[in-house]
DRENMARLUM-662740 format. One line per 10 residues: number of its first residue (from 0); their letters; for each residue x, z, y of N, C-alpha, C. Coordinates in steps of 0.1 Angstrom, whole numbers. Layout:
# DRENMARLUM-662740
NUM = A = X Z Y X Z Y X Z Y | ... $
END
This chain:
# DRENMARLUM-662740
0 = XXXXXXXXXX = 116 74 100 129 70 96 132 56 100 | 122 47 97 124 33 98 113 26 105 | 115 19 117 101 13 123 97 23 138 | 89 20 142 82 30 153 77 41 148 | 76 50 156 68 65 154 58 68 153 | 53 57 160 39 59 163 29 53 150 | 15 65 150 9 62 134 0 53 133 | -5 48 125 -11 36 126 -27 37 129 | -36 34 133 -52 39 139 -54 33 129 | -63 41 118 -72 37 105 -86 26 116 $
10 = XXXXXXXXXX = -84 15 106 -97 4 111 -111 12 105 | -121 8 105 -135 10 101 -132 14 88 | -133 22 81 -133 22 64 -145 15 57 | -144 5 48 -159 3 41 -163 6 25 | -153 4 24 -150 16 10 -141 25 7 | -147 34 -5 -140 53 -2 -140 52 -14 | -130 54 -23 -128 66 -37 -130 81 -37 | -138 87 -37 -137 100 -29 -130 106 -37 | -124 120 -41 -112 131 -44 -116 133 -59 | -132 134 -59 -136 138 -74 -139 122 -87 $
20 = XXXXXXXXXX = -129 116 -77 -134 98 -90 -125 92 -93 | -126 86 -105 -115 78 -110 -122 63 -110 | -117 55 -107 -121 41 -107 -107 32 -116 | -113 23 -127 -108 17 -134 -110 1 -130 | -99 -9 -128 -107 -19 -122 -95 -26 -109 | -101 -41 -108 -90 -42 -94 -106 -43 -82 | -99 -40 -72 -107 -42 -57 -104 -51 -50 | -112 -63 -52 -112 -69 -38 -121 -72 -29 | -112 -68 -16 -122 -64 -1 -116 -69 4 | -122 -78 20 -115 -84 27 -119 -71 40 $
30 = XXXXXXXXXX = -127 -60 35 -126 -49 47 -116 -38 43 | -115 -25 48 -106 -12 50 -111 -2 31 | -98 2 27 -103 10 13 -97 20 19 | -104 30 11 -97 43 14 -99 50 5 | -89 53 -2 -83 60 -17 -82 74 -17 | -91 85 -20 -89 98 -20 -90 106 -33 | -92 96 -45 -94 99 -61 -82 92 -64 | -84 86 -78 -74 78 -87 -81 61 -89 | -75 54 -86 -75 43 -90 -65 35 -98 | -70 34 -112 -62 26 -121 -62 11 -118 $
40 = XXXXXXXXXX = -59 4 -117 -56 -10 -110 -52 -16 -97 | -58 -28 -91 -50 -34 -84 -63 -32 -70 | -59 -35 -61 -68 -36 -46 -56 -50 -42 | -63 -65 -40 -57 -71 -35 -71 -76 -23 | -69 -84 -12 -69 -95 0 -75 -78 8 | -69 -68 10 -77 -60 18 -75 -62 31 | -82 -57 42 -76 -56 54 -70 -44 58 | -71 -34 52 -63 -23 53 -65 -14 41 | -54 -4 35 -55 3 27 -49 17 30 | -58 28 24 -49 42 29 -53 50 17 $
50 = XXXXXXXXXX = -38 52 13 -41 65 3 -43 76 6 | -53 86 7 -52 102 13 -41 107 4 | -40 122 14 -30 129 8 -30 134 -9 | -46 133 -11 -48 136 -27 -49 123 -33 | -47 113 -28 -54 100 -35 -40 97 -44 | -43 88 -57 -31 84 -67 -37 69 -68 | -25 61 -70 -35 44 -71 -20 38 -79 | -25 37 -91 -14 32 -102 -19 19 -101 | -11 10 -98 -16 -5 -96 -9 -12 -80 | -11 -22 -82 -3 -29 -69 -12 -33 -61 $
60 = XXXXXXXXXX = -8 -28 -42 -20 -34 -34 -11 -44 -26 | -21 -46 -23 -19 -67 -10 -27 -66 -2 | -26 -62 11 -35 -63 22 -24 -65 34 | -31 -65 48 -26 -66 60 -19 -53 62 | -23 -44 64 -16 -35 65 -19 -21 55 | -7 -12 49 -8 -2 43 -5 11 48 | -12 21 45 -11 37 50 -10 46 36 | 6 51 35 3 59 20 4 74 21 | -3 84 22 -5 98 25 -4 109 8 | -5 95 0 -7 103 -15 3 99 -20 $
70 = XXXXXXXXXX = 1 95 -37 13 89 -45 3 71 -51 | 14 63 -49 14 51 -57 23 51 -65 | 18 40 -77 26 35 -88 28 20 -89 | 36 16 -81 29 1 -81 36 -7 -71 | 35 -20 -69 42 -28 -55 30 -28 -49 | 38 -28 -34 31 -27 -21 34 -42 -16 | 29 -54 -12 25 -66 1 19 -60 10 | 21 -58 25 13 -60 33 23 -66 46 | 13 -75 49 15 -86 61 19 -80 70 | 11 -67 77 21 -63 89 25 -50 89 $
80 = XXXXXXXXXX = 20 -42 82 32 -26 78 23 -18 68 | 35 -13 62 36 -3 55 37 12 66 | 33 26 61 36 35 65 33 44 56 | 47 51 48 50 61 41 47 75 43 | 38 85 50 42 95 59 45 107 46 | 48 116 56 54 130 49 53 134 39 | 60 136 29 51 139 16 45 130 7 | 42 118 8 35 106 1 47 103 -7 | 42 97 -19 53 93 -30 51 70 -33 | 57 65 -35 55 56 -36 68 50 -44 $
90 = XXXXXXXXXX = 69 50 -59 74 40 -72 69 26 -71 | 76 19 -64 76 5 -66 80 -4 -56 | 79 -21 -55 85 -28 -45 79 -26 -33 | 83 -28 -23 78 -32 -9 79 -47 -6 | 71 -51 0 74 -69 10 63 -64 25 | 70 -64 34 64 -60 46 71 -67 59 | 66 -68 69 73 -73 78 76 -58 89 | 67 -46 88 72 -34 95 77 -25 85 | 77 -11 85 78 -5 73 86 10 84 | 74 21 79 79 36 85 77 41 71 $
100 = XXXXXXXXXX = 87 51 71 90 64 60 92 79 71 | 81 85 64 82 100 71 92 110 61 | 96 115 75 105 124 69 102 136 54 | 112 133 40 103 140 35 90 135 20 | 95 119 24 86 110 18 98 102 4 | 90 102 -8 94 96 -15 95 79 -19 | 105 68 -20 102 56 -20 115 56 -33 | 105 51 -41 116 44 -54 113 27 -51 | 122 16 -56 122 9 -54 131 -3 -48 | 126 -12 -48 133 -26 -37 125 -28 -23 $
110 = XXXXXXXXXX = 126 -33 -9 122 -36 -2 126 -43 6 | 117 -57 7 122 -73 16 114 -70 26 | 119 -69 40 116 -73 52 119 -84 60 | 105 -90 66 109 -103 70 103 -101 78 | 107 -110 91 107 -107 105 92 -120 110 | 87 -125 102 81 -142 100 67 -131 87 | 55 -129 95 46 -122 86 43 -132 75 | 40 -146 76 40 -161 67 46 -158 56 | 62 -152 56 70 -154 45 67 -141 37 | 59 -128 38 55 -120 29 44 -125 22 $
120 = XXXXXXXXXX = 34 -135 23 28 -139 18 31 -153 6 | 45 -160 11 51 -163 5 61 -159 -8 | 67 -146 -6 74 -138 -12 59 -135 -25 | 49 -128 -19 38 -127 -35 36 -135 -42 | 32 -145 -37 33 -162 -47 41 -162 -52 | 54 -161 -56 68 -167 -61 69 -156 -66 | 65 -144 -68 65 -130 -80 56 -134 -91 | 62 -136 -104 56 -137 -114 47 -124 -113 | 35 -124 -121 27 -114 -121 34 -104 -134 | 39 -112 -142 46 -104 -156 59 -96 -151 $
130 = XXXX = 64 -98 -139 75 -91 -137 71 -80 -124 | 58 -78 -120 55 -67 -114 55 -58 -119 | 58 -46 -110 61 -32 -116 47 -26 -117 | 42 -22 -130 34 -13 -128 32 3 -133 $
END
């Protein structure tokens, strides 16, 4: 719907939630997460994040780039794109400088795009943490 077509190549994953876990807790990784359970909290400095199609992650991520295949509850940062595909649910802000929605895909929310990757990183700073959606 919005952005290029083309899907984004998952980087190395170095950590997995696998389908049958719930993890309580924030994550931070400066490598690839990949969400296939539930995660109650936050994943911030990642290098990449991807919800599977069964994955749920109630909590706000911040990495370079995001891939949502499941449902979030939560604001999304990432420096250089978001990508919503088919069927994925996502309740909350966006700040991105790319940003795809598959046809099909749910987004509740606000979302600031800026064309300057610097000023998404800027825009999180200046979010009180008490007025994030969670």
């Amino acid at each position: 719907m919005f952005g290029k077509k083309e899907h984004s190549v998952p980087k190395e994953i170095e950590t997995i939630i696998g389908e049958n876990t719930v993890f309580q807790g924030t994550i931070k990784s400066k490598g690839s997460i990949r969400i296939d359970g539930r995660l109650e909290g936050n994943i911030v400095e990642a290098s990449q994040v991807i919800v599977g199609t069964k994955g749920y992650v109630q909590g706000d991520i911040t990495a370079h780039s995001v891939i949502i295949g499941g449902k979030v509850n939560g604001n999304v940062t990432a420096i250089e794109s978001i990508e919503i595909q088919s069927g994925a649910q996502l309740l909350g802000d966006i700040h991105t400088s790319t940003l795809s929605i598959g046809e099909g895909a749910v987004f509740e929310g606000h979302c600031v795009m800026t064309s300057e990757k610097t000023k998404v990183i800027e825009l999180e700073k200046e979010i009180p943490i008490s007025s994030r959606r969670v």
